[in-house]
C-alpha positions in Angstrom: 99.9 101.5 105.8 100.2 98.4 107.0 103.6 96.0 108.5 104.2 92.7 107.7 106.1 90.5 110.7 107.4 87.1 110.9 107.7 84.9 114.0 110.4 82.2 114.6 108.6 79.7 117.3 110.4 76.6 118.4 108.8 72.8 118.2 107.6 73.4 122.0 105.7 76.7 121.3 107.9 78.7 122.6 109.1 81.8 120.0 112.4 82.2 119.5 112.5 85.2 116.8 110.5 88.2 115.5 111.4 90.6 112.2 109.4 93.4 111.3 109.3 94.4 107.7 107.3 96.5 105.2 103.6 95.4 104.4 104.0 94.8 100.8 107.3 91.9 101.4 107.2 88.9 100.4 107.4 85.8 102.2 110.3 84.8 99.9 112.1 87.8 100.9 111.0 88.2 104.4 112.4 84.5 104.7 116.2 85.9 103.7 116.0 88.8 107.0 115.1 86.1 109.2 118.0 83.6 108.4 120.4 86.5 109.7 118.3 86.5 113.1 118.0 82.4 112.8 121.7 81.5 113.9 122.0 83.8 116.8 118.9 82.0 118.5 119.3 78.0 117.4 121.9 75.6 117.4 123.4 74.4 114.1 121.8 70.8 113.3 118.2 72.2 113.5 115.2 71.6 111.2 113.8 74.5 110.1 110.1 74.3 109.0 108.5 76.9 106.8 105.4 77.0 103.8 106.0 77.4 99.9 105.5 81.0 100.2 109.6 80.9 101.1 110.4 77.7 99.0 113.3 79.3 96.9 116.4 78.0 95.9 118.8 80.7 97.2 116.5 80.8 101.1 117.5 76.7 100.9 120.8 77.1 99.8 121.7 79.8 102.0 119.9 77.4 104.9 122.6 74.7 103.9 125.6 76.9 104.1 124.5 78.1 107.7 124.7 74.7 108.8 120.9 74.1 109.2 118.3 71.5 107.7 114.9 72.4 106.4 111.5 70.8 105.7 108.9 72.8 103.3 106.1 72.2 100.9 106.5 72.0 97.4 104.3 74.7 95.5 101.6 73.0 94.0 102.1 74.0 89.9 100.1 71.3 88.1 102.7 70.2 85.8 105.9 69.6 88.2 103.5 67.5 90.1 102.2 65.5 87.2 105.6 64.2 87.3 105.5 63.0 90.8 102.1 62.0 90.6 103.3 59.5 88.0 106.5 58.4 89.9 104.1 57.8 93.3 101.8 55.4 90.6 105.2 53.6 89.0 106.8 53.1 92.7 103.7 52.2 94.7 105.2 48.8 95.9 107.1 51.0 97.9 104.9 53.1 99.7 104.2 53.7 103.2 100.8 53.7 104.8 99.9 56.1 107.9 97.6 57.2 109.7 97.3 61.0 111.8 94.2 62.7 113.1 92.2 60.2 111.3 93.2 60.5 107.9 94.6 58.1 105.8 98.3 58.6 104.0 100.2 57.1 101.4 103.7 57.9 101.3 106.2 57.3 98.4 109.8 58.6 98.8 111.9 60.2 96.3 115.8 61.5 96.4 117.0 64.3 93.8 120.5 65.7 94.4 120.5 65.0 98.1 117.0 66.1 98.4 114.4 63.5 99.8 110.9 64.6 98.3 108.2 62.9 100.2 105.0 62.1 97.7 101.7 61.9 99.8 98.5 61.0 99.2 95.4 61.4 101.0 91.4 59.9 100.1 89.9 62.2 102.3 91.5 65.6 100.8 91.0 64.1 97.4 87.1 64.1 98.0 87.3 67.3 99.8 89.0 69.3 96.8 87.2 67.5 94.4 83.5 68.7 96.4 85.3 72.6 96.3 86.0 72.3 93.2 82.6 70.9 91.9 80.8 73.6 93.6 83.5 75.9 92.0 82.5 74.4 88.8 78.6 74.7 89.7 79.0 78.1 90.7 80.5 79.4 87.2 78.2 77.6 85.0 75.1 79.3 87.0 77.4 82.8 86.8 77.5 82.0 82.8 73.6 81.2 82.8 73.2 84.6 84.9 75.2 86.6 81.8 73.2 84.8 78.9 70.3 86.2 80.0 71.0 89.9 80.3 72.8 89.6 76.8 71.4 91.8 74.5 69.7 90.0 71.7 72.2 91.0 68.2 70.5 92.9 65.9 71.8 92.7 62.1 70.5 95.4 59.4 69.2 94.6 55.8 67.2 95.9 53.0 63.8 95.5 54.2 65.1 96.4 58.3 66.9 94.7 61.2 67.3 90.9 61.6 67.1 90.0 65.5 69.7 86.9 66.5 67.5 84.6 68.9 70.3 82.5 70.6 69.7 78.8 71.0 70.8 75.8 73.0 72.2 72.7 71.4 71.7 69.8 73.7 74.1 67.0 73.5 74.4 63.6 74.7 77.2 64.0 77.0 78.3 66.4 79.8 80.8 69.0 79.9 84.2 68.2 81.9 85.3 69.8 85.3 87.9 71.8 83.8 88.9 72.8 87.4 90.2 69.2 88.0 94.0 68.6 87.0 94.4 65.2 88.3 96.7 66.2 91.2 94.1 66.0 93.8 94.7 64.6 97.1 98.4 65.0 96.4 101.0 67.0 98.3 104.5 66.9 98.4 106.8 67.6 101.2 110.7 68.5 100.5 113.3 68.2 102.8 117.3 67.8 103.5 116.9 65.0 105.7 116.2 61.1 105.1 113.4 60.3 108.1 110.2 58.5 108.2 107.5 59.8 106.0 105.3 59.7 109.6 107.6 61.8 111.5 108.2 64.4 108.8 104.7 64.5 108.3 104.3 64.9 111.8 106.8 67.9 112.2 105.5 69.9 109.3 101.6 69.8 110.6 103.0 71.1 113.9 104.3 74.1 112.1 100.9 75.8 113.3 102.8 76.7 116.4 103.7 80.4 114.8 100.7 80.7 113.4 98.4 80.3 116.9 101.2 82.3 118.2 100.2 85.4 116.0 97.0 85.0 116.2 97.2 85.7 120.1 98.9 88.0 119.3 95.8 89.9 117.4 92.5 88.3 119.4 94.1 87.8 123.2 96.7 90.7 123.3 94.8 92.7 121.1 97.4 94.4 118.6 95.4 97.0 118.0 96.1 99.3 115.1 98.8 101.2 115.7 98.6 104.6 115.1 102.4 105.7 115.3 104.5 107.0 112.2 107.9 106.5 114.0 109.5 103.2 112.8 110.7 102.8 116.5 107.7 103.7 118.5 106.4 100.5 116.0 109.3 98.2 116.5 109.0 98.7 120.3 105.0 98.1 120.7 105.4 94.6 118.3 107.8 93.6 120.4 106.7 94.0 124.0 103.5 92.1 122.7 106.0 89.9 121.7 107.4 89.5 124.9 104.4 89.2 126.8 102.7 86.5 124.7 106.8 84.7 124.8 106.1 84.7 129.2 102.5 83.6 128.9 103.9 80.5 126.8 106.8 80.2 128.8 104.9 79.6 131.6 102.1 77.3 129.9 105.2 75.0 129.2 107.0 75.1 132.8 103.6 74.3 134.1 103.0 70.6 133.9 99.3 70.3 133.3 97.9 73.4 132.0 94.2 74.4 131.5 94.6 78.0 129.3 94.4 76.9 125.8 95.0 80.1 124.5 95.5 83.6 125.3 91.9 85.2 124.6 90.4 82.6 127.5 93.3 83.9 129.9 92.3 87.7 129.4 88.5 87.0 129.8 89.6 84.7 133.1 91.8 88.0 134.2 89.0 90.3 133.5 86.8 88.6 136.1 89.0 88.5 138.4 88.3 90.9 141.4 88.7 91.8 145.1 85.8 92.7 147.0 85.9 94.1 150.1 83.0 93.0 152.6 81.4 95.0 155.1 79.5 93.2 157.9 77.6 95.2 160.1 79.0 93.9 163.4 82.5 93.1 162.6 85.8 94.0 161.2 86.0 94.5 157.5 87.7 92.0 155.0 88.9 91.6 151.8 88.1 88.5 149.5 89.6 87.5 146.4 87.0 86.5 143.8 86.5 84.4 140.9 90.1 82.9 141.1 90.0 80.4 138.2 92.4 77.1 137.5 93.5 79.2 134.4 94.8 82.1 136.5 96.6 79.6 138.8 98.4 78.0 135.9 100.0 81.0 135.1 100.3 83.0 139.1 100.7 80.0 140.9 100.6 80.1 145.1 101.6 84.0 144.1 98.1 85.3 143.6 97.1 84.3 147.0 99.0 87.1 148.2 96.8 89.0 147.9 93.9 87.6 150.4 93.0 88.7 153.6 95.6 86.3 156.2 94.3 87.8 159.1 90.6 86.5 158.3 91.2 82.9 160.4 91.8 85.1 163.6 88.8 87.2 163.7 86.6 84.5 164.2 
């Protein structure tokens, strides 16, 4: 059986809301049980950022009437973009050039019914779906080479026996088209209730990889091991302890000014290594030393851990 959960995380990392739901929801409808945990954690105004996967009209409508604004990615079906694509071509004197993480984006905005779709366009994912989908293409003509040759020659019978079928190949003089490609490469198009710079919005949406590092130290640093319980509580409550703890080990990462843990595995493996030995000379007092105290276990103990040494140490030599 397996449980499907959603995390709410604020621009700033730190998470803000978890629902727990059955394995086989969707995101659509997974979307509708968080909105009725959404306005007891967030002030009215905010932007709520969220994938295709929960790009419905009702989920944004009933965002809207709760007083909230949202930013989401349109889903990608080849002939509502052709439309775009062909408005971002008309309307080019008016597009916006930008640059994040070292890629290259043309912006053209569009407003429908109080909607601001922002058209974008990027060279370097147009020649990186258009290599995916050569290989694609490459890969299922060498599949269709692979079944041609086990195929059974056809055998047809007559008067005087059975007439074997030898297949042939016609050459021609020109080469077959990627049928893969739908002209709508490199494009992507962001939707959202507010009018803001193509950059900033942009921006925001890229960032929304917050919940998504969130879970996954939730599943490689705190382990979320499989959980073998059948009671729906004894479920609820072990998601959300983990959920607690990873909240305090974020909550802490962001208090701290400068901050060397990049994530939660390297924390644990820091905490693993951490140890007190206790030193016996053979002519003196014994004491106790606190080893392997890293800058990592600092950020998140602070002057706390040192606790724990041996004070007295100074005075006994």
């Amino acid at each position: 059986m397996q449980i499907n959960f959603g995390i709410s995380t604020g621009i700033n990392g730190i998470p803000t809301a978890i629902t727990i739901q059955r394995g086989n929801t969707q995101d659509k409808k997974h979307m509708r049980e968080m909105l009725k945990v959404i306005p007891s954690v967030i002030p009215k105004g905010s932007l709520l950022i969220f994938d295709s996967g929960a790009n419905t009209k009702s989920n944004k409508r009933r965002i809207r009437e709760l007083g909230f604004h949202y930013l989401t990615l349109k889903a990608k079906k080849v002939k509502t973009y052709r439309k775009y694509v062909e408005y971002f071509k008309n309307n080019f004197e008016d597009v916006d050039i930008l640059e994040i993480n070292e890629r290259h984006y043309y912006c053209v905005k569009k407003m429908e019914k109080g909607v601001v779709f922002y058209i974008f366009f990027s060279p370097e994912l147009y020649m990186d779906q258009l290599r995916v989908k050569e290989r694609r293409f490459e890969r299922e003509k060498e599949k269709g080479n692979k079944i041609l040759r086990r195929r059974k020659k056809e055998r047809i019978p007559c008067d005087k026996g059975w007439v074997e079928l030898i297949p042939s190949l016609q050459k021609t003089l020109f080469s077959i088209d990627n049928p893969y490609i739908s002209g709508v490469e490199g494009f992507f198009i962001l939707e959202c209730s507010l009018d803001a710079e193509p950059e900033k919005v942009l921006r925001l949406y890229k960032e929304r990889d917050k919940a998504e590092k969130f879970i996954r130290a939730l599943k490689e640093g705190i382990e979320l091991h499989p959980i073998r319980h059948w009671s729906k509580w004894c479920i609820i409550g072990i998601f959300f302890i983990c959920f607690l703890a990873n909240f305090l080990i974020n909550l802490t990462l962001v208090l701290s000014n400068s901050s060397p843990v990049k994530n939660v595995k390297l924390l644990k493996k820091s905490l693993i290594n951490l140890s007190m030995t206790v030193v016996y000379p053979p002519n003196g007092f014994i004491f106790h030393v606190l080893s392997n105290v890293t800058p990592r276990i600092l950020a998140i103990f602070g002057d706390f851990i040192h606790r724990y040494e041996d004070k007295s140490l100074n005075l006994r030599w």
